[in-house]
C-alpha positions in Angstrom: 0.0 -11.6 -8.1 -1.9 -13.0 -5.2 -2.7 -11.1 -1.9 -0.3 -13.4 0.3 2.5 -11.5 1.6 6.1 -12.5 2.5 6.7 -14.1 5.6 8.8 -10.9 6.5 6.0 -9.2 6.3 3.9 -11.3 7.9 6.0 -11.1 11.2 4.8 -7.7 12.3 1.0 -8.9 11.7 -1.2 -9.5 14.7 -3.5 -11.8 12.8 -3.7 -13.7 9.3 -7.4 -14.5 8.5 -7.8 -18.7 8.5 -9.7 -18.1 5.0 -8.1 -15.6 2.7 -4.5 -15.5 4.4 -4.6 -11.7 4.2 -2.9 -10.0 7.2 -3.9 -7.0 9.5 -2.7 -5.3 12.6 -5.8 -6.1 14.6 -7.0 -9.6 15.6 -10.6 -10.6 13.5 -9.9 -7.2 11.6 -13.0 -7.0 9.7 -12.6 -7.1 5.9 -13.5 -9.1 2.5 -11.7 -12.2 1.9 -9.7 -11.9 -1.5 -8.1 -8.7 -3.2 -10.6 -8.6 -6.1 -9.7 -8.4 -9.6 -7.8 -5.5 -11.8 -9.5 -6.6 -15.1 -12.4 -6.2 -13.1 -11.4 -2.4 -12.0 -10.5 -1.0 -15.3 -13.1 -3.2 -17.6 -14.5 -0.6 -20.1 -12.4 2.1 -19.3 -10.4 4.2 -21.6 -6.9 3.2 -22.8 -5.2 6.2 -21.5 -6.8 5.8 -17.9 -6.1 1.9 -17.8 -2.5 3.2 -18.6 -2.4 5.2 -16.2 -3.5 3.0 -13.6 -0.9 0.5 -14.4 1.8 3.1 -14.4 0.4 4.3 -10.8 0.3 0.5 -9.7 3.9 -0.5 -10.9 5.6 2.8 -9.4 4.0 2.2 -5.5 4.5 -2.1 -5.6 8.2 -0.7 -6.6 8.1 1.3 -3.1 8.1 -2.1 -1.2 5.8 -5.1 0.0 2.2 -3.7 -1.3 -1.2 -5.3 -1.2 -3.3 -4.1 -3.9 -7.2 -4.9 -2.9 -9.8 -4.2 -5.6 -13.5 -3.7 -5.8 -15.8 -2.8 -8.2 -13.9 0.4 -9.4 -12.1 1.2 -6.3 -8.8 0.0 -5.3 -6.5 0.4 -1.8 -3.2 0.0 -1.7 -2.0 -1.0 1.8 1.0 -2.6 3.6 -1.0 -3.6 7.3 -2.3 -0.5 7.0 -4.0 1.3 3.8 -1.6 4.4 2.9 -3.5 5.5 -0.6 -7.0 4.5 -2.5 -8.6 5.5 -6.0 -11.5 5.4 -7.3 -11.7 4.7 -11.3 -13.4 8.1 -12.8 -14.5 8.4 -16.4 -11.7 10.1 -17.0 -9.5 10.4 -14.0 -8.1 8.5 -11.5 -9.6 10.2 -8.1 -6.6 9.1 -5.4 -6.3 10.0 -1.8 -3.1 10.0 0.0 -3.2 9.3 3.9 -0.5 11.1 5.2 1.0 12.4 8.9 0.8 15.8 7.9 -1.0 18.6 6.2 0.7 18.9 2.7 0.3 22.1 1.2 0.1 21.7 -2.4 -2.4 22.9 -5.0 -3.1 20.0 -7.0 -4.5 18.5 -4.1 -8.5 19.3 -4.3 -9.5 18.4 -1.2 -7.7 18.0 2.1 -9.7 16.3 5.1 -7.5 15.8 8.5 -8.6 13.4 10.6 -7.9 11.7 14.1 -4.1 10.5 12.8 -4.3 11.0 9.4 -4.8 14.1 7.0 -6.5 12.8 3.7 -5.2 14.3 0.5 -7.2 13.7 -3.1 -5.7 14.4 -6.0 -7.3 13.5 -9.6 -5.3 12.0 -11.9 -5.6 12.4 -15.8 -2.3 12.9 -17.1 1.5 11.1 -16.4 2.2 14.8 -15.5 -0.4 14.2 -12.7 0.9 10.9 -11.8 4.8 12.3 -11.5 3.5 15.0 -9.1 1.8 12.7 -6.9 4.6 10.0 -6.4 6.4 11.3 -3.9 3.4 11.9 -1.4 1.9 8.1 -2.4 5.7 7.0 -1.4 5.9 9.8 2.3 2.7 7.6 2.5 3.4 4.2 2.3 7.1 4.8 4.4 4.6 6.3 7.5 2.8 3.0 6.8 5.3 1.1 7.0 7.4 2.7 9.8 4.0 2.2 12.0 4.9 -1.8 11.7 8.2 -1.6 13.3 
């Protein structure tokens, strides 16, 4: 799949970038042209975790219009604005949620708040790990999105 969203989308975007065609909320938002590579992400890395990731991917582009934008071994997932990222561990997925709120959970290792957002990571090893953190990645992506409107 390319990075080029739906013109639906596309209609609560300040600016498109004249290269890449990728859309953000702010006029000559700063960012890479392209969204990377996923072979590139999860090259070398375990079956399990490459499962994994795939799993995680497939369950938030089934949320709604995502953008998946890769680099190295980091990926964001954003709509105009990012809701989640992971970093590709030896043997976890490390993800952060960006949510409106303070979630008190305890798989959650770390918890940053910030000016708007309060950062949640989570590492991921197990589907187990995965199930738990869906509905937070999806709390995050509907604040995303409801920021559009």
């Amino acid at each position: 799949m390319t990075g080029v969203r739906s013109r639906c989308t596309k209609d609560f975007m300040s600016w498109a970038c004249p290269r890449c065609e990728r859309t953000f909320r702010q006029v000559n938002q700063r960012h890479a042209c392209g969204v990377g590579s996923v072979a590139t992400l999860l090259k070398s890395r375990p079956p399990a975790l490459t499962d994994l990731y795939r799993k995680l991917e497939t369950t938030v582009r089934g949320f709604g219009d995502v953008e998946v934008v890769t680099r190295n071994r980091y990926a964001l997932f954003r709509t105009t604005r990012i809701f989640a990222d992971l970093t590709v561990m030896r043997d976890a997925l490390r993800v952060v949620i960006h949510l409106g709120r303070k979630a008190g959970a305890p798989y959650f290792i770390k918890i940053v708040q910030g000016d708007s957002r309060v950062s949640h990571v989570a590492l991921v090893r197990t589907a187990e790990d995965l199930r738990t953190i869906i509905p937070f990645l999806r709390e995050a992506f509907d604040l995303a999105v409801s920021e559009e409107l």
